[in-house]
Backbone atoms as SQL, in Angstrom:
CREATE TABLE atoms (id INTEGER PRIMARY KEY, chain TEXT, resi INTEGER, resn TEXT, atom TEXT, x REAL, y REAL, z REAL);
INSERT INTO atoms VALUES
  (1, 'A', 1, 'UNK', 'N', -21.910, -22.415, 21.507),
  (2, 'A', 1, 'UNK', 'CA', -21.422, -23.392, 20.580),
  (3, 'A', 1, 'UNK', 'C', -20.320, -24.191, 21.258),
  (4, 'A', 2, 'UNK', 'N', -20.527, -25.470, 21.137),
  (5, 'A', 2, 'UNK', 'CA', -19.124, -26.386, 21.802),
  (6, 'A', 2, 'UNK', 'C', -18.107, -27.280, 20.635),
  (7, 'A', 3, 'UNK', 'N', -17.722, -27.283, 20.671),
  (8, 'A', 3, 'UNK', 'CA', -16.328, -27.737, 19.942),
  (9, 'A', 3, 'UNK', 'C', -15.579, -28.948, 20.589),
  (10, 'A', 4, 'UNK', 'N', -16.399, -30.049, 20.934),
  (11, 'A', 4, 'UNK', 'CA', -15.855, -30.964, 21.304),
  (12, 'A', 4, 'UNK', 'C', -15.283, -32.551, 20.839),
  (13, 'A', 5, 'UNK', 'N', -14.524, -33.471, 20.559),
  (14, 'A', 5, 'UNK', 'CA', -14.206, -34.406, 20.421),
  (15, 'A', 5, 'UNK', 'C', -15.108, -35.335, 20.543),
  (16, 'A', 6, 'UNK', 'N', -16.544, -35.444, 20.669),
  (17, 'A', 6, 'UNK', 'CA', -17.186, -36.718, 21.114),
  (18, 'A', 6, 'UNK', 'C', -18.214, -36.672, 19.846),
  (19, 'A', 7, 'UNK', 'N', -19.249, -37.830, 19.407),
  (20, 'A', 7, 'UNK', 'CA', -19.876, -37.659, 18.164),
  (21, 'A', 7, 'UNK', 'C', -19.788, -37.090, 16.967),
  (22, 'A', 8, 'UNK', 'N', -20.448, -36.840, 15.882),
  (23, 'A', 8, 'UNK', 'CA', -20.302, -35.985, 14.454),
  (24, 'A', 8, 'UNK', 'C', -19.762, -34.538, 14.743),
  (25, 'A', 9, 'UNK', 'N', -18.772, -34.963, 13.206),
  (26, 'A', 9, 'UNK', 'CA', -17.701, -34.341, 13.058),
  (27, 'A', 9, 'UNK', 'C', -17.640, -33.824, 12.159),
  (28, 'A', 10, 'UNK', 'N', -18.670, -33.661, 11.396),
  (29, 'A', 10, 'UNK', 'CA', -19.005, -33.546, 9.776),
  (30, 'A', 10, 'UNK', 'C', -19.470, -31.884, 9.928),
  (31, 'A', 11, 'UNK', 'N', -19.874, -31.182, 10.787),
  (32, 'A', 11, 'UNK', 'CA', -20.331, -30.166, 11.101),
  (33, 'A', 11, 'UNK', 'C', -19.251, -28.930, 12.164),
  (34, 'A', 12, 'UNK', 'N', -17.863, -29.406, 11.938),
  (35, 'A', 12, 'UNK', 'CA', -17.688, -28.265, 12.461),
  (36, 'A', 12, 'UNK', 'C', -16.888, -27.013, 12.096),
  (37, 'A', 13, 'UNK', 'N', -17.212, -25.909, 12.646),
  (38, 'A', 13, 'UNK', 'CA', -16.716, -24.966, 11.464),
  (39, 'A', 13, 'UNK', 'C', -15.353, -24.223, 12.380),
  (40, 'A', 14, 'UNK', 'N', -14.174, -25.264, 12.679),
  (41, 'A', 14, 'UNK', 'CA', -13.683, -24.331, 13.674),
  (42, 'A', 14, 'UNK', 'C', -12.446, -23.283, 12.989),
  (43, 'A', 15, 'UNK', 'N', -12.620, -23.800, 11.565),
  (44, 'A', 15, 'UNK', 'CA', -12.039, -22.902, 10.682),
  (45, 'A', 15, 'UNK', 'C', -12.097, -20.942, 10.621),
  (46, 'A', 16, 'UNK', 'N', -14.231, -21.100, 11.580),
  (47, 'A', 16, 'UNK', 'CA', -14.378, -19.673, 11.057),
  (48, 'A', 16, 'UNK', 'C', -14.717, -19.089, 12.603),
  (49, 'A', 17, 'UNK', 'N', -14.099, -20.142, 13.496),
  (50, 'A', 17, 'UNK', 'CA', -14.163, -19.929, 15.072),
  (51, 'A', 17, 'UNK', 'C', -13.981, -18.406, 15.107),
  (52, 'A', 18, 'UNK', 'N', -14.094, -17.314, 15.762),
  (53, 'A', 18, 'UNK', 'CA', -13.557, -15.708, 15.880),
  (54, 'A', 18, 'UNK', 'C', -13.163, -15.429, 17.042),
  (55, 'A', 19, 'UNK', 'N', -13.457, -16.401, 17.766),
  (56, 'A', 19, 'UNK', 'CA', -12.992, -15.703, 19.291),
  (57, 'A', 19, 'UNK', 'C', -13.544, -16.451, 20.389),
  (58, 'A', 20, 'UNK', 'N', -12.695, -17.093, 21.438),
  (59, 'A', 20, 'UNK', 'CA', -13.008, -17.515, 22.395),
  (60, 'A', 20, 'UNK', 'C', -12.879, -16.699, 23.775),
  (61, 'A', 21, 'UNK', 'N', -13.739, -17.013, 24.132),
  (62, 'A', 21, 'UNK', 'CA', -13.986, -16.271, 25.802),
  (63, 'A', 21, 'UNK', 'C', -14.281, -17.265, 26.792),
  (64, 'A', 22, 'UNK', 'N', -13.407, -17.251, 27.655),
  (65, 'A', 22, 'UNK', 'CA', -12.983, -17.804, 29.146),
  (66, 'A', 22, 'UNK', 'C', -13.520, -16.827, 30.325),
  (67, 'A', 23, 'UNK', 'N', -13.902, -17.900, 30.926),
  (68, 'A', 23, 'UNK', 'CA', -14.777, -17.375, 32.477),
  (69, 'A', 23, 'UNK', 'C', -13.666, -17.608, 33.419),
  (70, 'A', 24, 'UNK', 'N', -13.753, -16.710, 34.513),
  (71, 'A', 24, 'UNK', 'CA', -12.951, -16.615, 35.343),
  (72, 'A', 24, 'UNK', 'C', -11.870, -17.721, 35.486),
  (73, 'A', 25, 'UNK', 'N', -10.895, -17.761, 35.828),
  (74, 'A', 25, 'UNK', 'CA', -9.692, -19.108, 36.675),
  (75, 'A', 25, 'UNK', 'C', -9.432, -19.762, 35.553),
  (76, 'A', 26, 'UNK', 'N', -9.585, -19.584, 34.175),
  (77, 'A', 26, 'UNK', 'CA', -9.797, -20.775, 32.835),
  (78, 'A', 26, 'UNK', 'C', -8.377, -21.070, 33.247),
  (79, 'A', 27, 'UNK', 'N', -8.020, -22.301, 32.304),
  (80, 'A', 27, 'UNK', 'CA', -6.422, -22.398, 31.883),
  (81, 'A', 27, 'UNK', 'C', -5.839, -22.109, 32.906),
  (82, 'A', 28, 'UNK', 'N', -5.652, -22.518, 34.429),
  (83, 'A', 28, 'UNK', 'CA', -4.688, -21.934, 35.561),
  (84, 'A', 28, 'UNK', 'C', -3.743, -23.143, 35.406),
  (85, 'A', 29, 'UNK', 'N', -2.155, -22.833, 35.775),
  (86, 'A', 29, 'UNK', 'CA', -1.285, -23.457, 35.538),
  (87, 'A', 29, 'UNK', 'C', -1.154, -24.527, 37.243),
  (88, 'A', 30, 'UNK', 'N', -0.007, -25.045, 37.710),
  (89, 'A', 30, 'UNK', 'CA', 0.089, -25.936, 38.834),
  (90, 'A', 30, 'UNK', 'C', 0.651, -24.671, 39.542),
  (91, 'A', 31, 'UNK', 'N', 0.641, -23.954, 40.666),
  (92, 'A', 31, 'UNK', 'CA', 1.392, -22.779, 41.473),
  (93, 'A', 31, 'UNK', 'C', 2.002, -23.428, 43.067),
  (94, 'A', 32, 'UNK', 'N', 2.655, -24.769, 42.650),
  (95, 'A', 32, 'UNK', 'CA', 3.519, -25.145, 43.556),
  (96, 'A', 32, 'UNK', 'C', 4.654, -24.598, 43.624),
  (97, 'A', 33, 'UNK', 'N', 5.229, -24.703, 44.501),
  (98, 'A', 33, 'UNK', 'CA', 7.022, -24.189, 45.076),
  (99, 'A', 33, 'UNK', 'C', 7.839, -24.418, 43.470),
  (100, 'A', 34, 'UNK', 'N', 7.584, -26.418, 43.541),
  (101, 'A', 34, 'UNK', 'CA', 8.126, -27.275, 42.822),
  (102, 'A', 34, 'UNK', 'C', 7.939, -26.221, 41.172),
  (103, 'A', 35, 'UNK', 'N', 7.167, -25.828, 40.983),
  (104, 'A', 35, 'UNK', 'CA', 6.945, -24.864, 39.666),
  (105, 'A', 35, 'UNK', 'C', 7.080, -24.179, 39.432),
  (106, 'A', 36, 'UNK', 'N', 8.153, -23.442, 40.463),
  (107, 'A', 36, 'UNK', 'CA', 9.048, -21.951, 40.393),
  (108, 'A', 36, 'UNK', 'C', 10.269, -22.083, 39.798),
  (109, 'A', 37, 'UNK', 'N', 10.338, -21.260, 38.808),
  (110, 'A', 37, 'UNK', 'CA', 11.762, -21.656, 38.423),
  (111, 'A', 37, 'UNK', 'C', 12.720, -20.576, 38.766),
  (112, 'A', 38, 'UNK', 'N', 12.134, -19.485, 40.011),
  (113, 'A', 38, 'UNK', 'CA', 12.998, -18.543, 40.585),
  (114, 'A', 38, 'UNK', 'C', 12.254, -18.771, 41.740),
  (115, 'A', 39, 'UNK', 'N', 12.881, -17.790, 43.032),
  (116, 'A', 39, 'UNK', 'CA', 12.453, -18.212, 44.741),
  (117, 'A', 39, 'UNK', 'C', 11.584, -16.975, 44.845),
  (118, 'A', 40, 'UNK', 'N', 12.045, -16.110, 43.199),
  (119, 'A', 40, 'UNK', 'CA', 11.409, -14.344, 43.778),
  (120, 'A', 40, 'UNK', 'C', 10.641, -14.153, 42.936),
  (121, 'A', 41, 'UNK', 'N', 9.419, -13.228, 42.808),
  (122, 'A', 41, 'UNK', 'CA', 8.787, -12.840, 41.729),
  (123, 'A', 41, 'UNK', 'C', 10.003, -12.105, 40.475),
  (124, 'A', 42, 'UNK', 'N', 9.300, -12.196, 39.426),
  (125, 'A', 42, 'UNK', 'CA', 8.559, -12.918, 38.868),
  (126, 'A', 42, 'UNK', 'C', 9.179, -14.566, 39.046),
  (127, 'A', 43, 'UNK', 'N', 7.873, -15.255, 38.995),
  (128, 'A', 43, 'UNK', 'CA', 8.552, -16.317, 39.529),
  (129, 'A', 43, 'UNK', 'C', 8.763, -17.505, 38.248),
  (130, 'A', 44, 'UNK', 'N', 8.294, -17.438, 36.935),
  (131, 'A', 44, 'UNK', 'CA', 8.947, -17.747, 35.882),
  (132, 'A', 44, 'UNK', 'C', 8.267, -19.217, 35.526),
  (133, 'A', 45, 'UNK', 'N', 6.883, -19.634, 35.912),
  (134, 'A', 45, 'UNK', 'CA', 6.708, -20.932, 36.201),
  (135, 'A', 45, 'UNK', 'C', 7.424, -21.792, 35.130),
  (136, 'A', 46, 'UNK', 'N', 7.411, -22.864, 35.420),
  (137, 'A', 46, 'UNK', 'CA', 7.477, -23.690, 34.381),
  (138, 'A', 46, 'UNK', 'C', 6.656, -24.722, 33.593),
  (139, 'A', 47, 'UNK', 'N', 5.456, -24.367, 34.031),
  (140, 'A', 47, 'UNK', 'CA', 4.350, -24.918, 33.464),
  (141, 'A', 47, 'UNK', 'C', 4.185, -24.292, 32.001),
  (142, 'A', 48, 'UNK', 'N', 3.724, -25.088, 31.198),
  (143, 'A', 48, 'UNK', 'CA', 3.678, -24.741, 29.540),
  (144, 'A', 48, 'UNK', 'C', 2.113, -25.522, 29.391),
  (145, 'A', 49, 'UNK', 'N', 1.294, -24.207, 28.562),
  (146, 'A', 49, 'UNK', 'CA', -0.245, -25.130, 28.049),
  (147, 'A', 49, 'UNK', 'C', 0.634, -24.605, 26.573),
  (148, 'A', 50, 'UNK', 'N', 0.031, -25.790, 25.998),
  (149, 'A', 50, 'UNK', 'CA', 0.603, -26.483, 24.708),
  (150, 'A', 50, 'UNK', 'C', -1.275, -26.278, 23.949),
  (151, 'A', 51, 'UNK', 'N', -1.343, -25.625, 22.928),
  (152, 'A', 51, 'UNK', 'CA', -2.710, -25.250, 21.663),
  (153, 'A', 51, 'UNK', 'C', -2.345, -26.157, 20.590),
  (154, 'A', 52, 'UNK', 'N', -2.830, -27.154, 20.567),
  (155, 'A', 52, 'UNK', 'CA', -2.360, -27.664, 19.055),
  (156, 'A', 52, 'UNK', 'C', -3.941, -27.489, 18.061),
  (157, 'A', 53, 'UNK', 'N', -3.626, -27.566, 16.932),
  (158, 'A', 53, 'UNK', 'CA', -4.889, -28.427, 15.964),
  (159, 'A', 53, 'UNK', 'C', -5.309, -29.750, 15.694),
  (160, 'A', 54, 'UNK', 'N', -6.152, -29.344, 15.849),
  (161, 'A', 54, 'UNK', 'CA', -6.787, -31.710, 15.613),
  (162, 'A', 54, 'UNK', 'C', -7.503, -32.071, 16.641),
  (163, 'A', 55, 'UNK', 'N', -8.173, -33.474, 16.726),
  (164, 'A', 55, 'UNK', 'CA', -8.325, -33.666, 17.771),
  (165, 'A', 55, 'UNK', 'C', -8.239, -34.646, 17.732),
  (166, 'A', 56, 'UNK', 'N', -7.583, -35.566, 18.617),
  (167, 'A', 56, 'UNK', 'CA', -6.663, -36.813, 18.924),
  (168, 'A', 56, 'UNK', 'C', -7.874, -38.070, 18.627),
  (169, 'A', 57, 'UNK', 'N', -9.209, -38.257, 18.958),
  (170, 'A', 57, 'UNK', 'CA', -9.940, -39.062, 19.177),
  (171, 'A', 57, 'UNK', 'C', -10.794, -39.441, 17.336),
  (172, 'A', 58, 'UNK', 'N', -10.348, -38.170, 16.618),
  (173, 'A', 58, 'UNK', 'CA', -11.323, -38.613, 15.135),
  (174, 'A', 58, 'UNK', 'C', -10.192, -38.253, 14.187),
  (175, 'A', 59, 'UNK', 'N', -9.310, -38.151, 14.499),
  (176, 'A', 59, 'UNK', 'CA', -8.161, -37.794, 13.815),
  (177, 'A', 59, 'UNK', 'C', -8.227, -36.354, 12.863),
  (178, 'A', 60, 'UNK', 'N', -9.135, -35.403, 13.121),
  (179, 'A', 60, 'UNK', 'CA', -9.012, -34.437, 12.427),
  (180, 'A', 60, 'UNK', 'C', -8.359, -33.135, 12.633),
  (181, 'A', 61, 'UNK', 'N', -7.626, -33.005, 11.949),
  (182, 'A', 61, 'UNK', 'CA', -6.717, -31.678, 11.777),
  (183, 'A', 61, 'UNK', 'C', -7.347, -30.390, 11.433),
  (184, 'A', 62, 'UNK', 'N', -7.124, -29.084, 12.357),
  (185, 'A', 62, 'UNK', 'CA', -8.203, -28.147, 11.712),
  (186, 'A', 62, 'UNK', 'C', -7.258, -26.970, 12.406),
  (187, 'A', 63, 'UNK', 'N', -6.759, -26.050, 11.855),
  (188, 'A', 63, 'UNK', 'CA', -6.296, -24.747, 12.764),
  (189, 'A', 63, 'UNK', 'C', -7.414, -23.446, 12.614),
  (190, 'A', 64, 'UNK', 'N', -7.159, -22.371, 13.072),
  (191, 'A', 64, 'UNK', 'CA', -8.249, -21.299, 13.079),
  (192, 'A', 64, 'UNK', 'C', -7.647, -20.348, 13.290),
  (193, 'A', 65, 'UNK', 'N', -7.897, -20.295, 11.403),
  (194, 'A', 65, 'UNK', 'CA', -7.225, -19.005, 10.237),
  (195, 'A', 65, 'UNK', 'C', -7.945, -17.653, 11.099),
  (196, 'A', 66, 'UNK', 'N', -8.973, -17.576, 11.523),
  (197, 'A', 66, 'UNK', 'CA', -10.292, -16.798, 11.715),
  (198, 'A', 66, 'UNK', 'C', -9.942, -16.137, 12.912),
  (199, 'A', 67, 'UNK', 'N', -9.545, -16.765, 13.834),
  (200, 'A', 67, 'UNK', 'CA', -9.501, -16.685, 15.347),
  (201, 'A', 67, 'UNK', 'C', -8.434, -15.457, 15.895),
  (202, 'A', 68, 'UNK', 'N', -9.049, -14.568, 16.336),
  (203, 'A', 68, 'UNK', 'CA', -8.968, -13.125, 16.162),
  (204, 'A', 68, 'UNK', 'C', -8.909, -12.758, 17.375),
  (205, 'A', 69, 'UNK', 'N', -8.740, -13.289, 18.531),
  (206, 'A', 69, 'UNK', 'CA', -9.365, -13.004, 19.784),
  (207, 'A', 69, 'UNK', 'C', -9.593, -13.895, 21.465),
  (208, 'A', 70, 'UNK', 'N', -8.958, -13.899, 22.230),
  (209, 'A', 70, 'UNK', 'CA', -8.773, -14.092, 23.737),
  (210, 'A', 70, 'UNK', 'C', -9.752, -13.026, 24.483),
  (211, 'A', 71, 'UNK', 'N', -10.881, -13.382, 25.210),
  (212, 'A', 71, 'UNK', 'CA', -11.433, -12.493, 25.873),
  (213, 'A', 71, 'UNK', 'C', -11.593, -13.347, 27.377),
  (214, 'A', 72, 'UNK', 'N', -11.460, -12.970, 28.349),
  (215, 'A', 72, 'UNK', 'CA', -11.427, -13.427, 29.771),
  (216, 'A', 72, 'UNK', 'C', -11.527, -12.595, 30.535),
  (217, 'A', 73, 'UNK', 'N', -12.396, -12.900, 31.805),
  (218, 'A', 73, 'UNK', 'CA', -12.783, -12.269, 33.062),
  (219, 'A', 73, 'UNK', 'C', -11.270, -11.874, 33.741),
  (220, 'A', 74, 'UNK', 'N', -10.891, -12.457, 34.351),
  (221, 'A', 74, 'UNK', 'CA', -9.740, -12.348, 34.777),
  (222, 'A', 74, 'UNK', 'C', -8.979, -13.715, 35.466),
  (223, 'A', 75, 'UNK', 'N', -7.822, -13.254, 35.675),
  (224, 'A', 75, 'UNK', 'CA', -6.996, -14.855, 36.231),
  (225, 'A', 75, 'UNK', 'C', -6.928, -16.057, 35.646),
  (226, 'A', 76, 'UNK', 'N', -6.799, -15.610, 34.178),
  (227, 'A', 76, 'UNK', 'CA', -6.673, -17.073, 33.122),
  (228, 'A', 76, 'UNK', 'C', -5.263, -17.040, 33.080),
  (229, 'A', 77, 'UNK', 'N', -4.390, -18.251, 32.503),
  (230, 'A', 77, 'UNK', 'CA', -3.552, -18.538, 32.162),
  (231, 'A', 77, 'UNK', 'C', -2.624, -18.277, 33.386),
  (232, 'A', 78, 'UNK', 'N', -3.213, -18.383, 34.782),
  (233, 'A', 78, 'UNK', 'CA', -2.418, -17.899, 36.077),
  (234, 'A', 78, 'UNK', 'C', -1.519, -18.925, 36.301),
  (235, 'A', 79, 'UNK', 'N', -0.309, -18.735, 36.241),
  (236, 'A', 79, 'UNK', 'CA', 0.657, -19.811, 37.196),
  (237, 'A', 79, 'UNK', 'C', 1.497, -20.174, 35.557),
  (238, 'A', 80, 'UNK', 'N', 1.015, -19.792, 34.949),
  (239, 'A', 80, 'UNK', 'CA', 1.444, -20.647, 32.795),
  (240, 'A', 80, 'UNK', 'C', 2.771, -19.963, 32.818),
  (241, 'A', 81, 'UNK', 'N', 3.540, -20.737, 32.636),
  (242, 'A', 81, 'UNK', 'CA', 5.207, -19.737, 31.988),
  (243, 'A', 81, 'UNK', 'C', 5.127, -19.507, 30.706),
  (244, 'A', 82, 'UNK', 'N', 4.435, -20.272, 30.011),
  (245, 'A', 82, 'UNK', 'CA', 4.752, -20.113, 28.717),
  (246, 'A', 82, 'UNK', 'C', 3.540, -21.027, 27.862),
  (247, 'A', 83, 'UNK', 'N', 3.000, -20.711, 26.786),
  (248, 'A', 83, 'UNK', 'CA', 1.837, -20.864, 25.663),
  (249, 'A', 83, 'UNK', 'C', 2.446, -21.229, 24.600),
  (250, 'A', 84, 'UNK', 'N', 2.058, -22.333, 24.240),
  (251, 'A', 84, 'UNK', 'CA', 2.281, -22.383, 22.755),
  (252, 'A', 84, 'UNK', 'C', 1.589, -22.879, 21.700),
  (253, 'A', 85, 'UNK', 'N', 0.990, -22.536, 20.717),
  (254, 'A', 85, 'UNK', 'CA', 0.277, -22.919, 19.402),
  (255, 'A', 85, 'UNK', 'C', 0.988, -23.083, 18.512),
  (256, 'A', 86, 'UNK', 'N', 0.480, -24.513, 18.269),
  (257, 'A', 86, 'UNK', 'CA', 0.822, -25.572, 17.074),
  (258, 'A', 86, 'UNK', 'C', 0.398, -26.074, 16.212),
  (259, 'A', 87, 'UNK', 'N', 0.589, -25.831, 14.980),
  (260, 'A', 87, 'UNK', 'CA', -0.488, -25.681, 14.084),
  (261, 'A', 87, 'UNK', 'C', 0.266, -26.946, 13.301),
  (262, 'A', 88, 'UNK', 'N', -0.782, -27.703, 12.466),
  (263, 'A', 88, 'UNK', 'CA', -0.199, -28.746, 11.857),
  (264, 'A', 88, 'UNK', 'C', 0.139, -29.008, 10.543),
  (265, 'A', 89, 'UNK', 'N', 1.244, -29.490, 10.094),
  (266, 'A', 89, 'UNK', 'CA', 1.704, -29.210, 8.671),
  (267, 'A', 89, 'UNK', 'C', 0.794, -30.091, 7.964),
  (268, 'A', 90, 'UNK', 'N', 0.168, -29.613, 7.300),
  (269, 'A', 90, 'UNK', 'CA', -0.695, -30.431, 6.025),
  (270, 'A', 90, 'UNK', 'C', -0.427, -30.716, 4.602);
């Protein structure tokens, strides 16, 4: 199932989404020097992936009450200092 921003919009249920699963390397952050915010491990990046609801191109707002679940191979979110989900006031 894809969940994307392009065509009809009338059909999606990302309300009752349950769980997304990422294949290897998903979501890797920038792992330059410049993105250390220490010289030593841990090295503290400062890269931030930002989760909001909506999607910018049809203007629809949708969070996921449902969504229960992160499953990944390994080495997701590598290099990320910090995650955040943003859910939108309605």
């Amino acid at each position: 199932m894809s969940f994307g921003c392009v065509g009809e919009y009338d059909d999606l249920d990302l309300p009752q989404l349950h769980s997304i699963e990422l294949d290897y390397c998903a979501l890797r952050g920038d792992e330059r020097d410049e993105q250390k915010a220490l010289e030593e491990k841990p090295y503290n990046y400062k890269n931030t992936l930002i989760m909001k609801s909506g999607c910018c191109m049809i203007g629809v707002m949708t969070d996921l009450p449902s969504l229960t679940s992160f499953k990944s191979y390994r080495c997701n979110f590598q290099f990320v200092g910090s995650v955040m989900l943003e859910s939108t006031d309605s």
